[in-house]
PDB file of N, CA, C and O in Angstrom:
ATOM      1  N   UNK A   1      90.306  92.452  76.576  1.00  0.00           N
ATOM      2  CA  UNK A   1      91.652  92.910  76.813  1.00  0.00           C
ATOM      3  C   UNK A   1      92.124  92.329  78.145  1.00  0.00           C
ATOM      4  O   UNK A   1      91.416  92.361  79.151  1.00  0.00           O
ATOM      5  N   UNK A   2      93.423  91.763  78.110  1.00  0.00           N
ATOM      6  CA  UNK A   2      93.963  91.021  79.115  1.00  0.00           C
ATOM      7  C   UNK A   2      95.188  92.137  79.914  1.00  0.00           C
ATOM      8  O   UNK A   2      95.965  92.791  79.219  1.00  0.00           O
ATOM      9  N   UNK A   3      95.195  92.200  81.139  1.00  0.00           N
ATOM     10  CA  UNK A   3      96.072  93.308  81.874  1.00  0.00           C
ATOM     11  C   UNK A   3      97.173  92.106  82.650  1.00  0.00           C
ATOM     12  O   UNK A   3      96.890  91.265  83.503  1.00  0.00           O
ATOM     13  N   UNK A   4      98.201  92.332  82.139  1.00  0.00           N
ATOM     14  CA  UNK A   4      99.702  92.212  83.113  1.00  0.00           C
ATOM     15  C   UNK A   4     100.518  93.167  84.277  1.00  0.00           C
ATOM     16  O   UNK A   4     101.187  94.108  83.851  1.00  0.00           O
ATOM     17  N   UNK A   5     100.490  93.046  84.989  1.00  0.00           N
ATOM     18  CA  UNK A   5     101.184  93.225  85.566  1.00  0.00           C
ATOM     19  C   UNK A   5     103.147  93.463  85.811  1.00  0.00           C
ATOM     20  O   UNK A   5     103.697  92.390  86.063  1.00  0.00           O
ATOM     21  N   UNK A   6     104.108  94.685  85.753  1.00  0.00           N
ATOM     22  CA  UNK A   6     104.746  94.631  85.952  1.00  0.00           C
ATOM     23  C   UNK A   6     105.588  94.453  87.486  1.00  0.00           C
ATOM     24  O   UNK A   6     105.069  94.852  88.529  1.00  0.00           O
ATOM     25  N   UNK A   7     107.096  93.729  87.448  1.00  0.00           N
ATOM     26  CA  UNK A   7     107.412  94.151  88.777  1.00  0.00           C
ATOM     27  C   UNK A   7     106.594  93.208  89.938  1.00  0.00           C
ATOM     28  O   UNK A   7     106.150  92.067  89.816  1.00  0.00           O
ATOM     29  N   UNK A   8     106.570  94.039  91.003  1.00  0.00           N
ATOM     30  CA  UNK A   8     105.808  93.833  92.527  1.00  0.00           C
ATOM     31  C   UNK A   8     104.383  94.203  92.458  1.00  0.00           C
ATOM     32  O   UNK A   8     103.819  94.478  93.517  1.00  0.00           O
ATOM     33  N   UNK A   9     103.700  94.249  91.301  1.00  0.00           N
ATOM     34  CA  UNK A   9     102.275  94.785  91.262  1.00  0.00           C
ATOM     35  C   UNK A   9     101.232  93.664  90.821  1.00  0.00           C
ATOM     36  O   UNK A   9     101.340  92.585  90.238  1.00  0.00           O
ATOM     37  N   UNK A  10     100.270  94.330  91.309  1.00  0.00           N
ATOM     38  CA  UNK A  10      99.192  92.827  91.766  1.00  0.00           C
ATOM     39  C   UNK A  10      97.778  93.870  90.704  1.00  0.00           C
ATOM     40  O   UNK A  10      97.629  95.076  90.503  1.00  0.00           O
ATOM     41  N   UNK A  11      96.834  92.370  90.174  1.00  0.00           N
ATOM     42  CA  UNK A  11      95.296  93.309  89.509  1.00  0.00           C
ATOM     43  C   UNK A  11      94.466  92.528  90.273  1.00  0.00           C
ATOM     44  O   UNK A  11      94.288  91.330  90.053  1.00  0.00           O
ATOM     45  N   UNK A  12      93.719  93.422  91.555  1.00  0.00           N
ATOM     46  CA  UNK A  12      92.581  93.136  92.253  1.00  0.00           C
ATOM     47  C   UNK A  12      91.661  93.385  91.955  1.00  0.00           C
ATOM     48  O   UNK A  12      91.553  94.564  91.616  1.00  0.00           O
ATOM     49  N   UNK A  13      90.557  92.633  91.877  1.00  0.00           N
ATOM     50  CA  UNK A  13      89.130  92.527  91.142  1.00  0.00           C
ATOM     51  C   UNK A  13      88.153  92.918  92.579  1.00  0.00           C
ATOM     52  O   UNK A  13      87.987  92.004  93.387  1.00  0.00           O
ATOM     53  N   UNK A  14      87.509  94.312  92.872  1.00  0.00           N
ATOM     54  CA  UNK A  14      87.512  94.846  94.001  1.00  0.00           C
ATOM     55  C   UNK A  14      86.011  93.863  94.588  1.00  0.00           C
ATOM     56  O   UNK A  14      85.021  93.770  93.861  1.00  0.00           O
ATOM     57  N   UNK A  15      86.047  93.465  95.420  1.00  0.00           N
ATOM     58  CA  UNK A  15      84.576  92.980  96.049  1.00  0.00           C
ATOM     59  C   UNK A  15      83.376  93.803  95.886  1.00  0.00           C
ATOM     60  O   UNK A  15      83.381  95.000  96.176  1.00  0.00           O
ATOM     61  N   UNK A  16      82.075  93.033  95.310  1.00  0.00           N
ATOM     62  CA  UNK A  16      80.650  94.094  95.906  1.00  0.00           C
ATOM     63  C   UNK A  16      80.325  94.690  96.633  1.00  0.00           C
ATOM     64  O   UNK A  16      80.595  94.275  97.761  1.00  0.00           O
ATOM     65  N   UNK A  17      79.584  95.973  96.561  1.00  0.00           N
ATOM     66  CA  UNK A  17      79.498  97.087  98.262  1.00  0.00           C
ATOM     67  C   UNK A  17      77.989  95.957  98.220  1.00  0.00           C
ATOM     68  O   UNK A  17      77.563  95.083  97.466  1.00  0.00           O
ATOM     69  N   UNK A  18      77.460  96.759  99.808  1.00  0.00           N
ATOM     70  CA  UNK A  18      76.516  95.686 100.201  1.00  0.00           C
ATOM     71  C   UNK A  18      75.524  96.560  99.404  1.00  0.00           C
ATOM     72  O   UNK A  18      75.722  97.614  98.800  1.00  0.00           O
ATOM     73  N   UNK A  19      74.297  95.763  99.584  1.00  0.00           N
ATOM     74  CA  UNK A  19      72.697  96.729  98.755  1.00  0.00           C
ATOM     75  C   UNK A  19      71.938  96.919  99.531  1.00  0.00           C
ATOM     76  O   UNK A  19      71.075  97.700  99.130  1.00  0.00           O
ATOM     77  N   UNK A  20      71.785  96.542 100.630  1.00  0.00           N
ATOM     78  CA  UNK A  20      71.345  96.575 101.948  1.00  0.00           C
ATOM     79  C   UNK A  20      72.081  97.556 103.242  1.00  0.00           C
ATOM     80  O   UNK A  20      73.287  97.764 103.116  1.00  0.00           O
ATOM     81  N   UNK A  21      71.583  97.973 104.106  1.00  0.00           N
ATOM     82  CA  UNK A  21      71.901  98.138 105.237  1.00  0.00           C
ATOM     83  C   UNK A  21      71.576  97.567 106.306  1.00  0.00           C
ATOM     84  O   UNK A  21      70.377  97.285 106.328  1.00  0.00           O
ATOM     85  N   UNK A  22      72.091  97.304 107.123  1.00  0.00           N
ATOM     86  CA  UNK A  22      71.626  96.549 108.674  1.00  0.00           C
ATOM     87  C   UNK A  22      70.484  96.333 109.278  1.00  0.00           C
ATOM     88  O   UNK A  22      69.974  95.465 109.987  1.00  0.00           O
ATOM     89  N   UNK A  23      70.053  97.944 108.542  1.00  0.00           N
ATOM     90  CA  UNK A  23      68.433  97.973 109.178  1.00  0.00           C
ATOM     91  C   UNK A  23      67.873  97.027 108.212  1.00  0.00           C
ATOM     92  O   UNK A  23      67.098  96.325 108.862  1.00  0.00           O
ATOM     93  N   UNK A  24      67.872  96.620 106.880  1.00  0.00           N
ATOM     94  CA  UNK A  24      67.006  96.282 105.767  1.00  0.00           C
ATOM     95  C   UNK A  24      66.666  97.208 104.467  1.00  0.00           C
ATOM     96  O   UNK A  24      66.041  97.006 103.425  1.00  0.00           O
ATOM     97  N   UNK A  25      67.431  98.418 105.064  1.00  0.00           N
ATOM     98  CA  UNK A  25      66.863  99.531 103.589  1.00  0.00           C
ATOM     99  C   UNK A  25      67.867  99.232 102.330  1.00  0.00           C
ATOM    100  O   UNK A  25      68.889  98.601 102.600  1.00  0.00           O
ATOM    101  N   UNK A  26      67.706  99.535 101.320  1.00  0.00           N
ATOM    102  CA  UNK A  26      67.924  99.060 100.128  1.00  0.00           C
ATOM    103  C   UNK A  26      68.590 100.746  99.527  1.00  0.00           C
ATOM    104  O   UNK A  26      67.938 101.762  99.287  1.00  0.00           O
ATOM    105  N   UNK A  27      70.372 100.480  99.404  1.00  0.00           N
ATOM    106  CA  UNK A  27      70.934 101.370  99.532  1.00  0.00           C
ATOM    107  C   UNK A  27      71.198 102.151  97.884  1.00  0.00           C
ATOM    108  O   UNK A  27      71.423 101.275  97.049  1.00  0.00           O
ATOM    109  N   UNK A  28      71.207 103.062  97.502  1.00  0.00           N
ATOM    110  CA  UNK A  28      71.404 103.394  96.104  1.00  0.00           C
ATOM    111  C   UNK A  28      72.944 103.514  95.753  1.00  0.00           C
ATOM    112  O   UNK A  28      73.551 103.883  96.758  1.00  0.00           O
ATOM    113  N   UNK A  29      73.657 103.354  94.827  1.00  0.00           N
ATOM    114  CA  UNK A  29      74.563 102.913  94.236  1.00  0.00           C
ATOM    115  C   UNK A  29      75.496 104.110  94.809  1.00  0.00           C
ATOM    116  O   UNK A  29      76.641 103.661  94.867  1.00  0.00           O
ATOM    117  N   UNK A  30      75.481 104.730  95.014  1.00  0.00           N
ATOM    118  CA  UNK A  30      75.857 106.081  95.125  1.00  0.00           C
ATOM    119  C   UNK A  30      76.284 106.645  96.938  1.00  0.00           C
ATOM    120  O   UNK A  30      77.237 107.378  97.202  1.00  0.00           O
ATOM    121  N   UNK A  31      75.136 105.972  98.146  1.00  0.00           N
ATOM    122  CA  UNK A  31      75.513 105.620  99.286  1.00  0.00           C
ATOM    123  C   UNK A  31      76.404 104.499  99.376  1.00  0.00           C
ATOM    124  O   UNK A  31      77.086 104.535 100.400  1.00  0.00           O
ATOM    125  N   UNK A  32      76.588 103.638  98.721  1.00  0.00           N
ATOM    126  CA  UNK A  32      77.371 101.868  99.182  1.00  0.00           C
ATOM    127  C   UNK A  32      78.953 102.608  99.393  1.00  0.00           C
ATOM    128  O   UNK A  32      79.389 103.286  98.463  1.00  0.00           O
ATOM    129  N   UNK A  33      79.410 102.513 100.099  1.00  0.00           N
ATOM    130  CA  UNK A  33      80.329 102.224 100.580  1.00  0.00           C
ATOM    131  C   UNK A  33      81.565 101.303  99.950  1.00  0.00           C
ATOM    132  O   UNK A  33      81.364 100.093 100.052  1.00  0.00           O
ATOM    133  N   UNK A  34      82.950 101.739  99.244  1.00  0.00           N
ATOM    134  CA  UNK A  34      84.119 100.914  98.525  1.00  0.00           C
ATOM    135  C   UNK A  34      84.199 100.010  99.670  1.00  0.00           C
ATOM    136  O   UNK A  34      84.259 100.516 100.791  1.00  0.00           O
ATOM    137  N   UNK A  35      84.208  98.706  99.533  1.00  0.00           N
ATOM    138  CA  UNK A  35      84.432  97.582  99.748  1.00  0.00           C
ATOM    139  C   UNK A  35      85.830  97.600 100.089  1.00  0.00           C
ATOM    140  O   UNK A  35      86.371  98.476  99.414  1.00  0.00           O
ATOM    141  N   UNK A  36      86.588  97.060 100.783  1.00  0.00           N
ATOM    142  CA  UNK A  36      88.566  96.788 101.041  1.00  0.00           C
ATOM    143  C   UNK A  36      88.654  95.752 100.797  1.00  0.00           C
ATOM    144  O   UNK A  36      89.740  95.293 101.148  1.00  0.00           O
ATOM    145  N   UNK A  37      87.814  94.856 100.185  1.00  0.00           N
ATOM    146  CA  UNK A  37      88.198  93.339 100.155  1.00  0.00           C
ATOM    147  C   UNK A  37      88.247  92.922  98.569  1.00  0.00           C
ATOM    148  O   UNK A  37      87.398  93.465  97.862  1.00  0.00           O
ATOM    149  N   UNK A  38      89.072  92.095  98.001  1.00  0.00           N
ATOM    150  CA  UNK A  38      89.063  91.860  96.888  1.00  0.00           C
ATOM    151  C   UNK A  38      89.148  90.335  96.097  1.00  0.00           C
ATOM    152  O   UNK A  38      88.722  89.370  96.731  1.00  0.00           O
ATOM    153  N   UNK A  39      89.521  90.185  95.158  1.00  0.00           N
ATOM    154  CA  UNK A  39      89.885  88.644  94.298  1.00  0.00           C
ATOM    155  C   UNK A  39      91.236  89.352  93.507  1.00  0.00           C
ATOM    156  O   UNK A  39      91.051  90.418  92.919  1.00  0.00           O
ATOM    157  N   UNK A  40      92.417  88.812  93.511  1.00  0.00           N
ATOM    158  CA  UNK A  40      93.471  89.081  93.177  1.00  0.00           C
ATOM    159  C   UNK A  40      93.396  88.112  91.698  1.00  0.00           C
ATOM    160  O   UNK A  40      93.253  86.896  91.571  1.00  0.00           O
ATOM    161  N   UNK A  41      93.582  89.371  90.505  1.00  0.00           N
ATOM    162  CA  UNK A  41      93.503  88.656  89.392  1.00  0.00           C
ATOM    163  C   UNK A  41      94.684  88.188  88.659  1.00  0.00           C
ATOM    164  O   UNK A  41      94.994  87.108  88.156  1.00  0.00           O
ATOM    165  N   UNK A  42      95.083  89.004  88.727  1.00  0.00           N
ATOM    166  CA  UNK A  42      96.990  89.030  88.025  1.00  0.00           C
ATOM    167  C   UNK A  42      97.953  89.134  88.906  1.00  0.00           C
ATOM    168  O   UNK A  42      97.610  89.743  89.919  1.00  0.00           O
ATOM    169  N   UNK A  43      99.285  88.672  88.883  1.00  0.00           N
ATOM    170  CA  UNK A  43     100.540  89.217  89.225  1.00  0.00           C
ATOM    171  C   UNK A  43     101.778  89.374  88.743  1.00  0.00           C
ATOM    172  O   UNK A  43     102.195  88.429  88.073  1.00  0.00           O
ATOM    173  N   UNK A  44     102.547  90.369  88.900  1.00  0.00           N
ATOM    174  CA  UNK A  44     103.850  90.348  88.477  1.00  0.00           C
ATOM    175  C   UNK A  44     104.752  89.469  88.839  1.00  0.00           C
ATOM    176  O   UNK A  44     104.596  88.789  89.853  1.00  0.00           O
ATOM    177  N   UNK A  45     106.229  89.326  87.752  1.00  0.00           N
ATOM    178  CA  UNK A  45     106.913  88.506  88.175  1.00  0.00           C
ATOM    179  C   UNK A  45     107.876  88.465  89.292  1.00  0.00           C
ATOM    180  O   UNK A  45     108.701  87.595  89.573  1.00  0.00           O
ATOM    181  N   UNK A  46     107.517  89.936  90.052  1.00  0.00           N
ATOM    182  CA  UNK A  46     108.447  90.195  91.414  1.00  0.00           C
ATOM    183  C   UNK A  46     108.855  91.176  91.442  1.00  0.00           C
ATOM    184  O   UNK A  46     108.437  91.892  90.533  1.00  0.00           O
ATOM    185  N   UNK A  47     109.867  91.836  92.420  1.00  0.00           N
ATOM    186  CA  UNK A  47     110.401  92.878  92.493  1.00  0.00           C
ATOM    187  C   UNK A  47     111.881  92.570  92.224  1.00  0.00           C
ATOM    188  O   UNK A  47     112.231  91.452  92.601  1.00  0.00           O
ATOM    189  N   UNK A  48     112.684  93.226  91.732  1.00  0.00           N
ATOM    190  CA  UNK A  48     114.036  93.575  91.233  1.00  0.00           C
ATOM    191  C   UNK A  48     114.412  94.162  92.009  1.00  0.00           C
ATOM    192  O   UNK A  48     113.939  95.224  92.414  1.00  0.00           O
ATOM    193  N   UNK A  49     116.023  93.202  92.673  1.00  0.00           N
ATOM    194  CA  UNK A  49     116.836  94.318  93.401  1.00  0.00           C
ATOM    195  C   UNK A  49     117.921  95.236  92.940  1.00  0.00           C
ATOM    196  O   UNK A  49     118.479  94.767  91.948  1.00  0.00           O
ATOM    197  N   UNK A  50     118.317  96.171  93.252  1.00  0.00           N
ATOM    198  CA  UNK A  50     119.168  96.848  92.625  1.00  0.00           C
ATOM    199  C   UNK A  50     120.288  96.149  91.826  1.00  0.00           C
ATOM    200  O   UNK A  50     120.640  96.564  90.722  1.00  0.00           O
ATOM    201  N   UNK A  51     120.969  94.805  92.574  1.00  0.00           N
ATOM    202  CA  UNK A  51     121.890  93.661  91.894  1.00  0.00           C
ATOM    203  C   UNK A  51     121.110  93.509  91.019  1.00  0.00           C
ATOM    204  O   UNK A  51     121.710  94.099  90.120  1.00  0.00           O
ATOM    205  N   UNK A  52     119.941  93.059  90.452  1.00  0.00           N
ATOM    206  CA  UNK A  52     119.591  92.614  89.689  1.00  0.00           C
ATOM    207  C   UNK A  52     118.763  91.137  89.830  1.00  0.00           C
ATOM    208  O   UNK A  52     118.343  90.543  88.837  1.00  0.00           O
ATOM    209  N   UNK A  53     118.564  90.545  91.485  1.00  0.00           N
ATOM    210  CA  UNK A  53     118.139  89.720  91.947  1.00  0.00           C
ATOM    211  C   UNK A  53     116.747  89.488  91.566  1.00  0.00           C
ATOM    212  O   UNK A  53     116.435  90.371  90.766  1.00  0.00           O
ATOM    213  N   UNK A  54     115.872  88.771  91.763  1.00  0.00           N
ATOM    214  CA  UNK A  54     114.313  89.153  91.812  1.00  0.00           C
ATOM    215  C   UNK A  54     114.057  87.961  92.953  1.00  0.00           C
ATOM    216  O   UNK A  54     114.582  86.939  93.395  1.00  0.00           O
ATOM    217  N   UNK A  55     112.754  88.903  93.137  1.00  0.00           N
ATOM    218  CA  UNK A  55     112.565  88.493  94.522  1.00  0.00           C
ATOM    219  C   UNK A  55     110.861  88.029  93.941  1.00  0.00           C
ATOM    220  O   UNK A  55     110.133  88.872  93.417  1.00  0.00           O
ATOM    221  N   UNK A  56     110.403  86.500  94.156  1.00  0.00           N
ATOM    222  CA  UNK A  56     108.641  86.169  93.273  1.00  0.00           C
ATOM    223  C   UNK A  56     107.662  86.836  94.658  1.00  0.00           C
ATOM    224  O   UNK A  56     107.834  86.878  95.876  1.00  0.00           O
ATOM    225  N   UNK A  57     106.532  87.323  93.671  1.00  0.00           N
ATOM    226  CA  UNK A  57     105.509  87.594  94.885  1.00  0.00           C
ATOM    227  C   UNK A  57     104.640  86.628  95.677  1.00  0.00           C
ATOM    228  O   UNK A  57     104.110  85.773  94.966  1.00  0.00           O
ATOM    229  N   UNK A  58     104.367  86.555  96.965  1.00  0.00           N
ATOM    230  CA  UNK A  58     103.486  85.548  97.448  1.00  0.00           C
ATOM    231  C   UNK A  58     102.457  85.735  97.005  1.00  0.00           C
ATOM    232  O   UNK A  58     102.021  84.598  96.819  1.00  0.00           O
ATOM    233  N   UNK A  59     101.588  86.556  96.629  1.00  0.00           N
ATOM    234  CA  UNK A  59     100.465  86.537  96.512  1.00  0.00           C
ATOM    235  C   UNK A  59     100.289  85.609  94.720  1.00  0.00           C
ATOM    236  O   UNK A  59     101.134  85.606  93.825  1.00  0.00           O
ATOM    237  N   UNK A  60      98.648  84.797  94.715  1.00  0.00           N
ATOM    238  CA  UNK A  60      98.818  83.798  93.740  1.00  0.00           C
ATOM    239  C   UNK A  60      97.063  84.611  92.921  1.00  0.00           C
ATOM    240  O   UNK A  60      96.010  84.995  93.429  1.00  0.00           O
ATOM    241  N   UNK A  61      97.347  84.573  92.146  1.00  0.00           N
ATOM    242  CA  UNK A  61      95.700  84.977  91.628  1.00  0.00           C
ATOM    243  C   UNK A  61      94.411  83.620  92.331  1.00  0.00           C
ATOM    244  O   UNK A  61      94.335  82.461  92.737  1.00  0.00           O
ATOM    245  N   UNK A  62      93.571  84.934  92.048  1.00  0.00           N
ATOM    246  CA  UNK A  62      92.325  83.861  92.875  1.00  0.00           C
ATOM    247  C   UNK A  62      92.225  83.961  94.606  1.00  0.00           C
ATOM    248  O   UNK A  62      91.163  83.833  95.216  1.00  0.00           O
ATOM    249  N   UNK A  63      93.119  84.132  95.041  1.00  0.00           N
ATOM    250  CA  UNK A  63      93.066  84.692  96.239  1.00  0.00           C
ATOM    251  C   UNK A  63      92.684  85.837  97.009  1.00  0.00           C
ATOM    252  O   UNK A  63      93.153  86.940  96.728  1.00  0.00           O
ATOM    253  N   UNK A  64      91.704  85.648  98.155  1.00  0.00           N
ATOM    254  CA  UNK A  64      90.814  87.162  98.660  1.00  0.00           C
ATOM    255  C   UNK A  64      91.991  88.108  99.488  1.00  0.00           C
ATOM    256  O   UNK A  64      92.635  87.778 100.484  1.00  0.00           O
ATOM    257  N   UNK A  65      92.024  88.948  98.991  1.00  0.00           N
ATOM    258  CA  UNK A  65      93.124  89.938 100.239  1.00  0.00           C
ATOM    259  C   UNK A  65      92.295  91.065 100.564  1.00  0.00           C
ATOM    260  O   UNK A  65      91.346  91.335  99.827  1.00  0.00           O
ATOM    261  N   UNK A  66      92.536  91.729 101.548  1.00  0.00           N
ATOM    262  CA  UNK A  66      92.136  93.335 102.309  1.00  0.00           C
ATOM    263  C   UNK A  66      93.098  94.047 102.014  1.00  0.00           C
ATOM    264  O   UNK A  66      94.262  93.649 102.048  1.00  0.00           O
ATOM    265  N   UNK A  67      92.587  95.693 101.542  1.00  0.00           N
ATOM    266  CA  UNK A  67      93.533  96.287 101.346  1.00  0.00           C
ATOM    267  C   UNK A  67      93.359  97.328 101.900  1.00  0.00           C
ATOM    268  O   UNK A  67      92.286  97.291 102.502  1.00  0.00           O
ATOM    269  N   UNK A  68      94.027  98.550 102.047  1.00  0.00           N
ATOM    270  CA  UNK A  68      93.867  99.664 102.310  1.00  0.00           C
ATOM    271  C   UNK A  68      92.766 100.374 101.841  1.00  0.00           C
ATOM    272  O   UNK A  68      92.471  99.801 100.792  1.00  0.00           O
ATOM    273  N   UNK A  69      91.754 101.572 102.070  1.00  0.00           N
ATOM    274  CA  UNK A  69      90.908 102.685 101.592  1.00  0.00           C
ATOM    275  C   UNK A  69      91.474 102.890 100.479  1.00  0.00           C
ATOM    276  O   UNK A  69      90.982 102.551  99.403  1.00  0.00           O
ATOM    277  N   UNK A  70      92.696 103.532 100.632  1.00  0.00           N
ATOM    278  CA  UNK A  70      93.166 104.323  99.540  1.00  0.00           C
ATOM    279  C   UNK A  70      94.295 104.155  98.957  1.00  0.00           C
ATOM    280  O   UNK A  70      95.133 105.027  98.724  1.00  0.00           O
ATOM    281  N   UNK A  71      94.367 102.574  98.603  1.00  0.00           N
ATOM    282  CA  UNK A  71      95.294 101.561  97.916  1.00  0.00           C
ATOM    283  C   UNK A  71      94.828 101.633  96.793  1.00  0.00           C
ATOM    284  O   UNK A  71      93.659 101.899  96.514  1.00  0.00           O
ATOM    285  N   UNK A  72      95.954 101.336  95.846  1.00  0.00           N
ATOM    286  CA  UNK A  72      96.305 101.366  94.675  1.00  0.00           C
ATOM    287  C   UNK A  72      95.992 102.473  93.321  1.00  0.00           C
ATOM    288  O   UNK A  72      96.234 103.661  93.534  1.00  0.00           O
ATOM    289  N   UNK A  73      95.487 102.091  92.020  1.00  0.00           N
ATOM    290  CA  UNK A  73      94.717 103.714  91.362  1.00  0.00           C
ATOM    291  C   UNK A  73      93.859 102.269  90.602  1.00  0.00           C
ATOM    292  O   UNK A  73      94.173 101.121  90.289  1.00  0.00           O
ATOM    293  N   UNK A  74      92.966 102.895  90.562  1.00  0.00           N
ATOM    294  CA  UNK A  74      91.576 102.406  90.144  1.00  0.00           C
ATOM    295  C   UNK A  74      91.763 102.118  88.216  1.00  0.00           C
ATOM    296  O   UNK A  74      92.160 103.143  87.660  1.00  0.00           O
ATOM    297  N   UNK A  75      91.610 101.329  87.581  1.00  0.00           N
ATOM    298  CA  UNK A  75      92.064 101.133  86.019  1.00  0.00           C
ATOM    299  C   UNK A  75      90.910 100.401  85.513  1.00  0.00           C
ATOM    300  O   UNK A  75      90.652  99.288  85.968  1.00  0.00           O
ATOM    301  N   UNK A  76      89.986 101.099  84.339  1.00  0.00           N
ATOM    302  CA  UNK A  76      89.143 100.856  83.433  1.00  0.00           C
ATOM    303  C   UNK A  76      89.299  99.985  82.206  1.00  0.00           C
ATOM    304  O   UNK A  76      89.280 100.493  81.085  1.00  0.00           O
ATOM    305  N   UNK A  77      89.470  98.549  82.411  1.00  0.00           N
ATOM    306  CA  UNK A  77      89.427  97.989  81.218  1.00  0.00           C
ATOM    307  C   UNK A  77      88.031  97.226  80.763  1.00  0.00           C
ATOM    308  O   UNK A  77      87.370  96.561  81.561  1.00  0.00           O
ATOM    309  N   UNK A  78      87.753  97.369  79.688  1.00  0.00           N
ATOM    310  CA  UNK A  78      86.162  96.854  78.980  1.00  0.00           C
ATOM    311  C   UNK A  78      84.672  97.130  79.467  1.00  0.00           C
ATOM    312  O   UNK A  78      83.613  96.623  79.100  1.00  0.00           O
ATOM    313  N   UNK A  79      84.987  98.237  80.545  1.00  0.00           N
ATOM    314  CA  UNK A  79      84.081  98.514  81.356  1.00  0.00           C
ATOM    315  C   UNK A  79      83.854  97.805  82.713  1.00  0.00           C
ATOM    316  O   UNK A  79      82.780  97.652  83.294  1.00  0.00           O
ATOM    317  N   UNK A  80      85.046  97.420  83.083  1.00  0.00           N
ATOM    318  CA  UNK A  80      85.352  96.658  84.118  1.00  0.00           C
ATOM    319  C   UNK A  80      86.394  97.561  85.008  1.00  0.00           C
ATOM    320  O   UNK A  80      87.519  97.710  84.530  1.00  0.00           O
ATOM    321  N   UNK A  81      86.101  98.168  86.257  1.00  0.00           N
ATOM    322  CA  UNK A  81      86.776  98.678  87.008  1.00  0.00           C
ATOM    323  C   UNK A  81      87.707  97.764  88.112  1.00  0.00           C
ATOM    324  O   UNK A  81      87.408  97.289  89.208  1.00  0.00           O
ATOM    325  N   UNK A  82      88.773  97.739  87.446  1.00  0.00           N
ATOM    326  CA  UNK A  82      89.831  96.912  88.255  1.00  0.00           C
ATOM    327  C   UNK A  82      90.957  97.811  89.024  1.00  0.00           C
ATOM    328  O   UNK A  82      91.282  98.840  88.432  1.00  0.00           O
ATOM    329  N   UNK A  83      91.615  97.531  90.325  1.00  0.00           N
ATOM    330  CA  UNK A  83      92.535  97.871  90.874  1.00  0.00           C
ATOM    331  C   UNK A  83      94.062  97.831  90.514  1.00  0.00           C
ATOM    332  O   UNK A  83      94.335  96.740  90.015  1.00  0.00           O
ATOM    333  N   UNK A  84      95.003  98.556  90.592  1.00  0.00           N
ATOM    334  CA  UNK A  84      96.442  98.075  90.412  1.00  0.00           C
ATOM    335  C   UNK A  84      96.916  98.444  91.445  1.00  0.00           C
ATOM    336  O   UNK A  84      96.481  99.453  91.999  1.00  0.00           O
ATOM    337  N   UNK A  85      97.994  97.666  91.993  1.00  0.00           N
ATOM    338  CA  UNK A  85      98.509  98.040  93.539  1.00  0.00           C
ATOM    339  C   UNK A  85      99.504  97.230  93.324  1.00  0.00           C
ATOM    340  O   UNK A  85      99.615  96.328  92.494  1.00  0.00           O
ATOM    341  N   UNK A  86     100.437  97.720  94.361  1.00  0.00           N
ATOM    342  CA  UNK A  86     101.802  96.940  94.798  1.00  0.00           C
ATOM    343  C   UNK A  86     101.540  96.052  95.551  1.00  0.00           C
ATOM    344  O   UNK A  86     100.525  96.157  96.240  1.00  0.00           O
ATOM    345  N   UNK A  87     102.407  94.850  95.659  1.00  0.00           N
ATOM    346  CA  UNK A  87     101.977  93.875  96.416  1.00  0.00           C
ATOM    347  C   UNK A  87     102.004  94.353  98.109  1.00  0.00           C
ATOM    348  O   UNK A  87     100.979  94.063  98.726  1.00  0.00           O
ATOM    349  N   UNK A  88     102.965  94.972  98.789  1.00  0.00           N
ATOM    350  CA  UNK A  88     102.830  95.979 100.047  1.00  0.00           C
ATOM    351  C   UNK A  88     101.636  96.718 100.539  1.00  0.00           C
ATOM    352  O   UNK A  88     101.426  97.169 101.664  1.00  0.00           O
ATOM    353  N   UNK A  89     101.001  96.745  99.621  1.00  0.00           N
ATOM    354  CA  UNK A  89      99.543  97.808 100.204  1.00  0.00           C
ATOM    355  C   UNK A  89      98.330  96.498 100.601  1.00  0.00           C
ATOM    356  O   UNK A  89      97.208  96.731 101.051  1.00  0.00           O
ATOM    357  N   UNK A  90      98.857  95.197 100.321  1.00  0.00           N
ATOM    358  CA  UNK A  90      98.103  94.390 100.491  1.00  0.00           C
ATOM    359  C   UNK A  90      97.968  94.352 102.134  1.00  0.00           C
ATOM    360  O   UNK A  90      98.984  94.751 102.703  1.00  0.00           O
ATOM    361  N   UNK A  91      96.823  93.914 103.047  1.00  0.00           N
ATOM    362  CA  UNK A  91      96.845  93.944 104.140  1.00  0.00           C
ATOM    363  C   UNK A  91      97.023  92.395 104.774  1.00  0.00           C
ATOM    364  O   UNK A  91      97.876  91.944 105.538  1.00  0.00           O
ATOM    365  N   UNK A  92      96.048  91.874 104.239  1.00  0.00           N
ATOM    366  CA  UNK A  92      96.053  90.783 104.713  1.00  0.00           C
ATOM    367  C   UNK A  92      95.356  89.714 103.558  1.00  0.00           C
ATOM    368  O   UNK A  92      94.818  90.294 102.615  1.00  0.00           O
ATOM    369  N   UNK A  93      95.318  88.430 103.540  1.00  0.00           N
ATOM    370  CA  UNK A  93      95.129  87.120 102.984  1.00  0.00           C
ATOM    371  C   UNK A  93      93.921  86.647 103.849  1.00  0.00           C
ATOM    372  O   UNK A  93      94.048  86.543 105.070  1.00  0.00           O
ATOM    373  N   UNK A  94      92.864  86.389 103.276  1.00  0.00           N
ATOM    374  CA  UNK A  94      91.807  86.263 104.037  1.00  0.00           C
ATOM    375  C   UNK A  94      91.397  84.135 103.260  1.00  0.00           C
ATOM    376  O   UNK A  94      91.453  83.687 102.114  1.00  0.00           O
ATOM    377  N   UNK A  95      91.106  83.595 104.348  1.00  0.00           N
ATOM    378  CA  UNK A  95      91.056  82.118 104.118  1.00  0.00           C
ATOM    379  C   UNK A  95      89.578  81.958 103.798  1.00  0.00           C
ATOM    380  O   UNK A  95      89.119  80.846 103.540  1.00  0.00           O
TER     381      UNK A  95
END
């Protein structure tokens, strides 16, 4: 199943928590820590202004962004836990 995006909304493919800790211990699935960093999979075709303008999003799939903790709502497709978020909650574009 393939997910689109409406609007100003972006599908981030969330980064791995680590399996490790600093010290070397080997962390259980359940301590790891949500990751803020992602792979941007999808995007919408923009935001709509009230005229009726549209405005395209910068962000391009394939690209790593940072996002907020408690950005976007979390969406279950094929057993694949993917993100949906507005393009605004994005933080930053990481090179």
């Amino acid at each position: 199943m393939s997910i689109t995006p409406l609007f100003d909304r972006i599908v981030v493919k969330r980064a791995e928590g680590e399996e490790k800790s600093a010290g070397g211990i080997f962390l259980p699935d359940a301590a790891q820590e949500k990751r803020q960093e992602g792979i941007v999979v999808s995007v919408g075709k923009g935001r709509v202004n009230e005229d009726g303008t549209q405005f395209p999003l910068e962000l391009k799939g394939g690209e790593r962004v940072l996002f907020g903790k408690y950005a976007g709502n979390e969406v279950k497709l094929d057993g694949e836990t993917v993100l949906l978020m507005r393009e605004d909650e994005i933080l930053a574009v990481l090179d």
